[in-house]
C-alpha positions as a printed Julia matrix, in Angstrom:
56×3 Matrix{Float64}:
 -14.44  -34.9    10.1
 -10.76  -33.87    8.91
 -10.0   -32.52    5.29
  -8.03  -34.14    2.86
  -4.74  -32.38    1.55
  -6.69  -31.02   -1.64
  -9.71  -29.37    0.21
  -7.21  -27.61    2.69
  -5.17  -25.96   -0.16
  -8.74  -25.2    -1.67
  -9.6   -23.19    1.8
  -6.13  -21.52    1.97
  -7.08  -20.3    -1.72
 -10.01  -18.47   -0.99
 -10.61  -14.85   -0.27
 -10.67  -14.04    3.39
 -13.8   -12.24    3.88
 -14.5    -9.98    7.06
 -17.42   -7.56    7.99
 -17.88   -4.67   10.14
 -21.0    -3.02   11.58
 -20.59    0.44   12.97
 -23.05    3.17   14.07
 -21.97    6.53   12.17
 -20.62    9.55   14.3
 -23.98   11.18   14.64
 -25.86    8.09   15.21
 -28.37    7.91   12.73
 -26.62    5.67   10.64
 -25.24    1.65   10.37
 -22.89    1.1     8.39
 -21.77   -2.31    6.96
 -18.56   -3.04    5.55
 -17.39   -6.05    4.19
 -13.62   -6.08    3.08
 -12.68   -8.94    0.54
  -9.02   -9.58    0.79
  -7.31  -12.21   -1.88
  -3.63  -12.68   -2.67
  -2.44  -13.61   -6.18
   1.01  -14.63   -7.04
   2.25  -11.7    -9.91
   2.78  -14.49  -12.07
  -1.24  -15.0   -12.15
  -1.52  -11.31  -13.12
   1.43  -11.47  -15.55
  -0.62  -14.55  -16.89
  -4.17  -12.61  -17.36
  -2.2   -10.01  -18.73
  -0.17  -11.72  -21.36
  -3.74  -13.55  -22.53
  -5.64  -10.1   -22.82
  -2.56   -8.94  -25.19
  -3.01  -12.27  -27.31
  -6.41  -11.79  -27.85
  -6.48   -8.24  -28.82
C-alpha cells in the first residue's frame, strides 16, 4: 500500500515521538520518558502571536 503525496506531507508534519525506559541509579526505580519533538516554521509562531494581540 503506498501513500499519496498529501498523506506523506501529513506524516512529515507530525511530532516525532520517542520513549525511553531506564532503571534509576539505585535500582528501585523505572523511569519512562517520552520526549515530543515538533518543528514550527517562526512564521507559525509569529502567526499565533499576532492573533493573541488582535484579540486582546
Amino acid at each position: 500500500m503506498s501513500l499519496t503525496e498529501k498523506q506523506e506531507k501529513q506524516l512529515k508534519n507530525m511530532p516525532a515521538i520517542s520513549n525511553k525506559i531506564l532503571k534509576s541509579k539505585d535500582g528501585q526505580f523505572i523511569i519512562h520518558k517520552t520526549e515530543i519533538v515538533s518543528i514550527k516554521p517562526i512564521a507559525y509562531y509569529e502567526a499565533v502571536l499576532a492573533s493573541e494581540e488582535e484579540a486582546s
